[in-house]
C-alpha positions as a Markdown table, in Angstrom:
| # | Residue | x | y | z |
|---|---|---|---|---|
| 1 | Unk | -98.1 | 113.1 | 307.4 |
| 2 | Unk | -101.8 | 111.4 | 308.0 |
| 3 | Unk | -103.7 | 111.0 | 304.7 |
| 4 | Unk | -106.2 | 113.4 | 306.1 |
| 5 | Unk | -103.2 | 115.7 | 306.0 |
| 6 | Unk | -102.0 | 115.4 | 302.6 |
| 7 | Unk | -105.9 | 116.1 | 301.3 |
| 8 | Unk | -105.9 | 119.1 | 303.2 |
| 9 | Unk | -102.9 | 120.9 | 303.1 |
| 10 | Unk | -104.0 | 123.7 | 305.1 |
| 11 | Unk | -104.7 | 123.3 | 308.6 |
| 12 | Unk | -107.9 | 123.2 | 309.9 |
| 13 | Unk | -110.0 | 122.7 | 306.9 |
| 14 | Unk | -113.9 | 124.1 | 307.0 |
| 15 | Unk | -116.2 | 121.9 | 305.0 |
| 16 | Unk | -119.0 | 123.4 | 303.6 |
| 17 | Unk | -122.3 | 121.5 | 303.4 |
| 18 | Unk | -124.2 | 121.6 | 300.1 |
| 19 | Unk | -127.7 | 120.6 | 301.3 |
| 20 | Unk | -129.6 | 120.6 | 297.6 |
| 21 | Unk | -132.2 | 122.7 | 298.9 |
| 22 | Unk | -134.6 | 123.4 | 295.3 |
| 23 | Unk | -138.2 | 122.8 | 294.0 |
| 24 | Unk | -136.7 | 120.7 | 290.7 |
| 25 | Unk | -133.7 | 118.8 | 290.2 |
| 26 | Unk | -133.1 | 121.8 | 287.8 |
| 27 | Unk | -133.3 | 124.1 | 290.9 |
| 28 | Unk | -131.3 | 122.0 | 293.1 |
| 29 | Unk | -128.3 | 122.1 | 290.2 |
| 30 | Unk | -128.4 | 126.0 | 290.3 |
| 31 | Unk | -128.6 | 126.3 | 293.7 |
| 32 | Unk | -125.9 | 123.8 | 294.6 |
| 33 | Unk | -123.6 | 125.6 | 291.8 |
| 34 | Unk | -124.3 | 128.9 | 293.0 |
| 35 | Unk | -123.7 | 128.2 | 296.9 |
| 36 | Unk | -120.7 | 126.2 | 296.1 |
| 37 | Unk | -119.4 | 129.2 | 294.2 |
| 38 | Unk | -120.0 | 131.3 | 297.0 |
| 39 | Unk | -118.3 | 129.2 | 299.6 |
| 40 | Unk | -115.2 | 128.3 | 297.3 |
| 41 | Unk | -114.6 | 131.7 | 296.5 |
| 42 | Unk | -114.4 | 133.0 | 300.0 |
| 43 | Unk | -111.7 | 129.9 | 301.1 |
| 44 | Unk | -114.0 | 127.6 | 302.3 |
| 45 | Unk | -111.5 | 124.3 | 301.8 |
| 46 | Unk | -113.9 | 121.5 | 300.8 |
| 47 | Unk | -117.9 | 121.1 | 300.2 |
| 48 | Unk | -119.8 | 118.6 | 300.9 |
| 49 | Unk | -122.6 | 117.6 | 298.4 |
| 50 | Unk | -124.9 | 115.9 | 300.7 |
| 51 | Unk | -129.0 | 114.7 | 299.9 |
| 52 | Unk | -130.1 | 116.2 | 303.2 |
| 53 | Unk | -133.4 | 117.7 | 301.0 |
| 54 | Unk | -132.6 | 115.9 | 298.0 |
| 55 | Unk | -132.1 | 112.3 | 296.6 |
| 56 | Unk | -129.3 | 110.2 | 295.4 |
| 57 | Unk | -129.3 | 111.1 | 292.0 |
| 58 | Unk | -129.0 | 114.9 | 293.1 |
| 59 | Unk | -125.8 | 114.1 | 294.3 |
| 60 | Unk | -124.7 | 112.6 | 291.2 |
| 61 | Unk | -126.2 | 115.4 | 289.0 |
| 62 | Unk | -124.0 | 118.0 | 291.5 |
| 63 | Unk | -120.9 | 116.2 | 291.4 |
| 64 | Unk | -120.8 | 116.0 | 287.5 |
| 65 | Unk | -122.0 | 120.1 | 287.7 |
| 66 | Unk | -119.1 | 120.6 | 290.1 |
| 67 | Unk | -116.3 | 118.6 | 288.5 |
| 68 | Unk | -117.1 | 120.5 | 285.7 |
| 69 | Unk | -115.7 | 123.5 | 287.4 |
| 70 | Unk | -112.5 | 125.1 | 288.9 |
| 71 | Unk | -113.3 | 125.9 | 291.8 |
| 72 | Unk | -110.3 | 125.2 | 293.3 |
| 73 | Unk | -112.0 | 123.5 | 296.7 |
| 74 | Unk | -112.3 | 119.9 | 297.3 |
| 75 | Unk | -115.3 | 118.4 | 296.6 |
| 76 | Unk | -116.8 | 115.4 | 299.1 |
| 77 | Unk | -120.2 | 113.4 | 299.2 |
| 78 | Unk | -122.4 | 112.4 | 301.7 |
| 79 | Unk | -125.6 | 110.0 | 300.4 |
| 80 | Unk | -127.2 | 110.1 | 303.9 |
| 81 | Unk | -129.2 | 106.3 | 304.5 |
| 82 | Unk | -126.7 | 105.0 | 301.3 |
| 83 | Unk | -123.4 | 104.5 | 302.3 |
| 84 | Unk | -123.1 | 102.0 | 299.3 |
| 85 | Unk | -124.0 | 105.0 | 297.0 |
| 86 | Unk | -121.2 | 107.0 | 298.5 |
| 87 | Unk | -118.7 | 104.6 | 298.1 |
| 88 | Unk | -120.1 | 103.8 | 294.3 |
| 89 | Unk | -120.1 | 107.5 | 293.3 |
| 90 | Unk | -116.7 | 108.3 | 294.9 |
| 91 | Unk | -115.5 | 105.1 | 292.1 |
| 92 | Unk | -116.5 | 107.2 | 289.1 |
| 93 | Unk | -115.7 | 110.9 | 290.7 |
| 94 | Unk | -113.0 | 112.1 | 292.1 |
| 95 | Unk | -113.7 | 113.2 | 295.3 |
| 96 | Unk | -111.5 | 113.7 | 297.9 |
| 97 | Unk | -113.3 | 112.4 | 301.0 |
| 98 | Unk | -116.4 | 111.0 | 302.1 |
| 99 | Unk | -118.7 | 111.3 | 304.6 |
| 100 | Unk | -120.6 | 108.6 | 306.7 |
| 101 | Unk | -122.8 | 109.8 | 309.5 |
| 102 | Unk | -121.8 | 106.8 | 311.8 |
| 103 | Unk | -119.1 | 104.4 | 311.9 |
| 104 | Unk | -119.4 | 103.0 | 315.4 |
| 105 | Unk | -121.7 | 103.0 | 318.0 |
| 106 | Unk | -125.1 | 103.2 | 316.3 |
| 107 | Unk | -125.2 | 99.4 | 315.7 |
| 108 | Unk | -125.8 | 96.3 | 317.8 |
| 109 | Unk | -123.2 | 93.8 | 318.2 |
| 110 | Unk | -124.5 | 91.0 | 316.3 |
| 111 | Unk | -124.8 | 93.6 | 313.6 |
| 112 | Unk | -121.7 | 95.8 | 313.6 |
| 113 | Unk | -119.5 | 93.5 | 312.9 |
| 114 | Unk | -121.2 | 93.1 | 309.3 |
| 115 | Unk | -121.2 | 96.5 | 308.9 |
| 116 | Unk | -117.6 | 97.1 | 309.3 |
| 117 | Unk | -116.7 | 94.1 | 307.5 |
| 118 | Unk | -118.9 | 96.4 | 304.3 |
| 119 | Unk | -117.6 | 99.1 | 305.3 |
| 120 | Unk | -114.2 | 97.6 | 304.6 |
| 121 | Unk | -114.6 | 96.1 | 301.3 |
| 122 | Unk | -116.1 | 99.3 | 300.4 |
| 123 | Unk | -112.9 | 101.2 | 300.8 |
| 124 | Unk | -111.0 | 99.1 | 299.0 |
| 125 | Unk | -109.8 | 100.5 | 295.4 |
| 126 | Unk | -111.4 | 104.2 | 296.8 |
| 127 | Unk | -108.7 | 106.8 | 297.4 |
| 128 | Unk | -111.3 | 109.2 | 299.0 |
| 129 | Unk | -110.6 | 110.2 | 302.1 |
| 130 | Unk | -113.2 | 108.4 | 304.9 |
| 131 | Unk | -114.2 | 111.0 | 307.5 |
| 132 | Unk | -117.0 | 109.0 | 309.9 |
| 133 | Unk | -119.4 | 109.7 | 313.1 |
| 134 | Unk | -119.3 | 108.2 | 316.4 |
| 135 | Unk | -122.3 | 108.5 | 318.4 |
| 136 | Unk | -123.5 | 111.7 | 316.3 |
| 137 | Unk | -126.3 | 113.7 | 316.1 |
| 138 | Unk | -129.7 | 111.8 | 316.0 |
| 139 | Unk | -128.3 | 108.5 | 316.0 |
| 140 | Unk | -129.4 | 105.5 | 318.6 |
| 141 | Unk | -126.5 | 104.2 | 320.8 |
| 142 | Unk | -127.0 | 100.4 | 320.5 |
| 143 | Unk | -123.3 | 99.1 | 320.6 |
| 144 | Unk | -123.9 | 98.5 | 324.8 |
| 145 | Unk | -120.0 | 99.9 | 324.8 |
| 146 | Unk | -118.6 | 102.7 | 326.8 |
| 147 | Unk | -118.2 | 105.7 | 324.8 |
| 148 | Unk | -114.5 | 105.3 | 324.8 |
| 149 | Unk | -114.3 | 102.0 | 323.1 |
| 150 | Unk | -116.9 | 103.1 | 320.0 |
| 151 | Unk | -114.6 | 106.1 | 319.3 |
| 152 | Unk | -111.2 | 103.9 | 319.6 |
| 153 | Unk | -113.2 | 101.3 | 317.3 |
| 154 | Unk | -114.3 | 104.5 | 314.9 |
| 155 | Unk | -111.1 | 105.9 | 314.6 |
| 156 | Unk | -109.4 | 102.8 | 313.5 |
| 157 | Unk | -112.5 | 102.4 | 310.5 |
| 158 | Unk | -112.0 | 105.9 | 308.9 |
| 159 | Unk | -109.7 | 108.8 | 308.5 |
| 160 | Unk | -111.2 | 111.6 | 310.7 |
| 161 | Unk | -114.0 | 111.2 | 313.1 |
| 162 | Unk | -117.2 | 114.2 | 313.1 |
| 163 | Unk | -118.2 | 115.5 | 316.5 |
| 164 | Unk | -121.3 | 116.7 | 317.1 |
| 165 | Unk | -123.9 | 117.2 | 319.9 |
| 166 | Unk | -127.6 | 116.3 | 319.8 |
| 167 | Unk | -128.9 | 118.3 | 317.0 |
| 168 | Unk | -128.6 | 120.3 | 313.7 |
| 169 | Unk | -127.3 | 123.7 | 314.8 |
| 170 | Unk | -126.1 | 123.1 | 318.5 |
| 171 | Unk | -123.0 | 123.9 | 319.6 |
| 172 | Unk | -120.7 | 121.1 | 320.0 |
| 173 | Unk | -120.0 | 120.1 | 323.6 |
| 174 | Unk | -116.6 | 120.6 | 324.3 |
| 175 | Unk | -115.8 | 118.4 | 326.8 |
| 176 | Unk | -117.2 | 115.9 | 324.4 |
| 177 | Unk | -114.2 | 116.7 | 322.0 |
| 178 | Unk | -111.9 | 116.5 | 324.7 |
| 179 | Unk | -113.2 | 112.9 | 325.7 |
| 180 | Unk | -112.5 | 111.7 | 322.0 |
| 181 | Unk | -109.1 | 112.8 | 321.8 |
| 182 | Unk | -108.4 | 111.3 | 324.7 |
| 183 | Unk | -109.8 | 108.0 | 323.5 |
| 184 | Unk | -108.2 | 108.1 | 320.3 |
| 185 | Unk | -105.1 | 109.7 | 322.4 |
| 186 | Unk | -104.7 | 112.3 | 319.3 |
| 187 | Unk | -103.8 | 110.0 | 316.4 |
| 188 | Unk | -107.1 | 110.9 | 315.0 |
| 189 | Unk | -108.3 | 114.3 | 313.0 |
| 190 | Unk | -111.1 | 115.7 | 315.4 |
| 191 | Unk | -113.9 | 117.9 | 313.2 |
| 192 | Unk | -116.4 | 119.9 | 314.9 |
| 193 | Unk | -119.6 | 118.4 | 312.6 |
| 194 | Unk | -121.9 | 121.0 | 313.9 |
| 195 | Unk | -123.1 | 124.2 | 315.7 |
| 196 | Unk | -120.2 | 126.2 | 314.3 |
| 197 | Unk | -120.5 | 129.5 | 314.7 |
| 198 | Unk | -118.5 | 133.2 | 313.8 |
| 199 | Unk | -118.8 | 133.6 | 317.6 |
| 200 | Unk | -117.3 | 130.2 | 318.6 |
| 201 | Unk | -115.4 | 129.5 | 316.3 |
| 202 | Unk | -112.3 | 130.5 | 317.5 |
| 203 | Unk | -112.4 | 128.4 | 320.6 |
| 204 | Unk | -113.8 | 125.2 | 319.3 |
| 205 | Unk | -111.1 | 125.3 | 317.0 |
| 206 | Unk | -108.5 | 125.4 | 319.2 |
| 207 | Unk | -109.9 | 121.9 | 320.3 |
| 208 | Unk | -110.3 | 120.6 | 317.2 |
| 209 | Unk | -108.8 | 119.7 | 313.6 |
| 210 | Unk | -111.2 | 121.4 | 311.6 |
| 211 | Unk | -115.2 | 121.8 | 311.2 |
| 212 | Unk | -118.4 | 120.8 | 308.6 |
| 213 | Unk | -120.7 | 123.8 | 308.4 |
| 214 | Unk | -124.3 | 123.6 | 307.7 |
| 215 | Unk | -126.6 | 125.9 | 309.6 |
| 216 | Unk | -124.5 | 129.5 | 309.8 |
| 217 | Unk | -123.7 | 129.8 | 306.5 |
| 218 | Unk | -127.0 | 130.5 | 305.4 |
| 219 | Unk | -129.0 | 133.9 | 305.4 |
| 220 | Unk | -130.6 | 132.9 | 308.7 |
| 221 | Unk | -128.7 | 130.8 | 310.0 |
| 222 | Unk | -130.9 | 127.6 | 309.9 |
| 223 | Unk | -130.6 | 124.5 | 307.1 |
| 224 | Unk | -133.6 | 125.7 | 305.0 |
| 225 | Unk | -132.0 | 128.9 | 304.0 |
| 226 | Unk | -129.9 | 129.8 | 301.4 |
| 227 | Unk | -126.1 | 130.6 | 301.1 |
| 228 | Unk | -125.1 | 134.2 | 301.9 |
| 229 | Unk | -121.7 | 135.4 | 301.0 |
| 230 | Unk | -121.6 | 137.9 | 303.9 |
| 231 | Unk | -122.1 | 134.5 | 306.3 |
| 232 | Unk | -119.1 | 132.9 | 304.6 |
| 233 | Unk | -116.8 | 135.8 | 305.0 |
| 234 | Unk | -117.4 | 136.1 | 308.4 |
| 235 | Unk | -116.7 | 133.1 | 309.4 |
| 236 | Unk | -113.3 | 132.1 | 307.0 |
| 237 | Unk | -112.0 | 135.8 | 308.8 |
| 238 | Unk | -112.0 | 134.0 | 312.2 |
| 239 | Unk | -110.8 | 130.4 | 311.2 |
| 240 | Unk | -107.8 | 132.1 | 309.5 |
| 241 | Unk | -107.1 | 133.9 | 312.5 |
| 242 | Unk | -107.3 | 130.7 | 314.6 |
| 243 | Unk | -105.0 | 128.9 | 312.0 |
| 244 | Unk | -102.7 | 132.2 | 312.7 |
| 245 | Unk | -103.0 | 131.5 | 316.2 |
| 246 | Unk | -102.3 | 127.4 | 316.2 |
């Protein structure tokens, strides 16, 4: 069984985003505890405390809040434009994974090569899973590589690659999926890292190993808004009857 696997022992695992939305670090503690309760208690199978509108030490402050809890969900950081934080926070909590935005492809080639020579050391002496991007949303493709050879090169740096598309909230294209498996020729977890949606989920899913979920778990479906239960519900009802279906 892959490591990825053995973290996640039920198949296709939805990763819920904690994006420490808040007007105070106070605020972004309550908020972060209170969606996190939400999303744990309808089966989502990990969250992801991420510093999309907070800082660093948001993280940290979440991560002590949540490991203080029994939530019974696995718990996985994010420290976007920090991947040294990440790996520094995931040596004094227990996390089960992490989560880098890109891995390969985003990088120059007079440059890469220091980076995965970091990213390397880095992961040494951390158990936590690695889950990494390859030519993800927003980020530049410097490598001058064909799209096969970043992903091949990604997969063998981390222990799941993130799909996405072009932005926050699209839909992840398909036959982009379908191209990295057959780079990686399946030896890789595939997640879909955005655009997830009750509608869709069913067939990306079926393409894929799992999913990160932002955007549709809030009250209007966009990253500014907040949490709703009713969102979450929805959506773990159709993964569960995709994992029925697998």
């Amino acid at each position: 069984m892959s490591r990825f696997g053995e973290t996640f022992t039920t198949p296709k695992p939805i990763l819920g985003m904690l994006h420490l939305a808040g007007d105070s670090p106070e605020g972004k503690l309550a908020q972060a505890e209170e969606e996190a309760r939400i999303m744990a208690g309808e089966g989502v199978d990990g969250l992801v405390v991420e510093n999309y509108f907070g800082h660093a030490e948001d993280v940290e402050r979440v991560l002590e809040r949540l490991f203080g809890l029994d939530l019974g969900t696995r718990i996985g950081v994010n420290v976007l434009r920090d991947d040294a934080r990440a790996f520094e926070l995931a040596r004094h909590y227990p996390v089960a994974f992490i989560q880098v935005d890109s891995v390969a492809g985003h990088l120059p080639p007079e440059t890469d090569a220091p980076f995965a020579a970091d990213l390397a050391t880095r992961r040494e002496g951390v158990s936590a899973l690695l889950l990494g991007g390859v030519r993800f949303k927003y980020q530049l493709v410097l490598s001058g590589r064909p799209e096969a050879e970043d992903v091949r090169i990604g997969a063998s740096r981390c222990d799941g690659l993130v799909v996405t598309s072009d932005a926050t909230g699209r839909p992840t294209d398909m036959d982009k999926v379908a191209r990295f498996r057959a780079a990686t020729g399946g030896g890789v977890p595939l997640l879909i890292g955005a655009g997830l949606t009750e509608a869709n989920a069913a067939e990306q899913l079926a393409h894929a190993d799992g999913a990160v979920v932002g955007s549709w778990f809030k009250h209007d479906h966009k990253d500014t808004g907040r949490v709703e239960a009713a969102h979450v519900a929805g959506l773990m009802r159709v993964v569960r009857a995709a994992r029925s279906a697998a």
